[in-house]
C-alpha positions in Angstrom: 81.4 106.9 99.4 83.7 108.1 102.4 85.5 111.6 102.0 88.9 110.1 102.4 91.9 112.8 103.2 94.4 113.9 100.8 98.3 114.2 101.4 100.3 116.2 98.8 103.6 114.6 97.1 104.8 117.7 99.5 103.7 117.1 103.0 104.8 113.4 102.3 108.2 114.7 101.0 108.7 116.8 104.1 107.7 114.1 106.6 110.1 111.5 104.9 112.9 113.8 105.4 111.7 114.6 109.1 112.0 111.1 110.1 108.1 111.2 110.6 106.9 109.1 107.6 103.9 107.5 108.0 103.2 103.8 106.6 103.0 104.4 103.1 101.2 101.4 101.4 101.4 101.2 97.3 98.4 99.4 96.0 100.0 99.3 92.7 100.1 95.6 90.9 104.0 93.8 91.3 105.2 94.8 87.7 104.3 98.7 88.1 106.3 98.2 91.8 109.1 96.9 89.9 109.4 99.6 87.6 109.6 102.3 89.8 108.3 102.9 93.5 108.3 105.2 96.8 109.6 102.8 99.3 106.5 102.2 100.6 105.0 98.6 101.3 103.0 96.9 98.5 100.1 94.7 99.2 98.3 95.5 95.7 94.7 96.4 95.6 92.8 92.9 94.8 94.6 91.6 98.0 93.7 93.8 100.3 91.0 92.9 101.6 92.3 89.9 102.6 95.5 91.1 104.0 94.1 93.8 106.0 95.8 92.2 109.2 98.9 92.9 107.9 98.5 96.7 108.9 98.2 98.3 111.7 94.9 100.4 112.8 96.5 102.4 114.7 99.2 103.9 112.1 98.5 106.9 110.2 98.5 105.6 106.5 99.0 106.6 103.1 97.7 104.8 100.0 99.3 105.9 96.9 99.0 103.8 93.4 99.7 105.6 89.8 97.7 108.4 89.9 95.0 108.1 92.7 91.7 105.5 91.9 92.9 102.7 93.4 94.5 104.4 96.3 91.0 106.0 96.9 89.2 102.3 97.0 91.7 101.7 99.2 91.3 104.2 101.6 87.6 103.6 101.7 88.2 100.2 102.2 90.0 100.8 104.9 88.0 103.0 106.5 85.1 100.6 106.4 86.9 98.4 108.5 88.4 100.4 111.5 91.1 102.7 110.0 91.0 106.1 111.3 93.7 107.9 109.5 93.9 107.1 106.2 95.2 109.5 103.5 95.4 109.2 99.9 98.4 110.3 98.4 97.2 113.4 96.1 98.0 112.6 92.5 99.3 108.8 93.5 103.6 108.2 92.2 102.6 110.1 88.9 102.7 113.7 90.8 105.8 112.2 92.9 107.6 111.7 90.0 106.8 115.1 88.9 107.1 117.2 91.5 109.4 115.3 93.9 111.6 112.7 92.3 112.0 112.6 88.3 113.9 109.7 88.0 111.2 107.7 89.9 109.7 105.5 86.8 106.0 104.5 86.9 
């Protein structure tokens, strides 16, 4: 199992507002995007592996879902095929919603 990189609700805050967000990728399933989301692109986890084309190797990425297990399979499974900077997004849209952004719904 890699050791995949961690971004706090924070950093990711900070960057947003800085104009220097990274992709942010939500591996979440439709319904929990519908509910309540960052802004970031869903392509939910069960797909990913065959949409990996759709993102670039080159970007830095985060992977967020609810609170971080999915976003970590992620990660790895990006890794495994060519991604160098992949992040999860520490405590997934649960600690956003928390610590950022109350009204976010998840």
């Amino acid at each position: 199992m890699a050791n995949v990189a961690q971004m706090s609700v924070e950093e990711l805050k900070e960057r947003k507002d800085s104009g220097k967000l990274p992709f942010v990728l939500d591996v979440r399933e439709p319904d929990e995007y519908k509910q309540g989301n960052i802004g970031g692109t869903l392509i939910p986890l069960g797909q990913l592996p065959q949409r990996l084309s759709e993102l670039n190797k080159n970007d830095e990425i985060v992977v967020h879902c609810k609170g971080g297990g999915r976003a970590t399979q992620a990660a790895e499974l990006l890794m495994a095929n060519g991604f160098k900077n992949v992040k999860n997004l520490t405590g997934g849209i649960m600690a956003w919603a928390q610590k950022i952004d109350p009204t976010v719904k998840f």
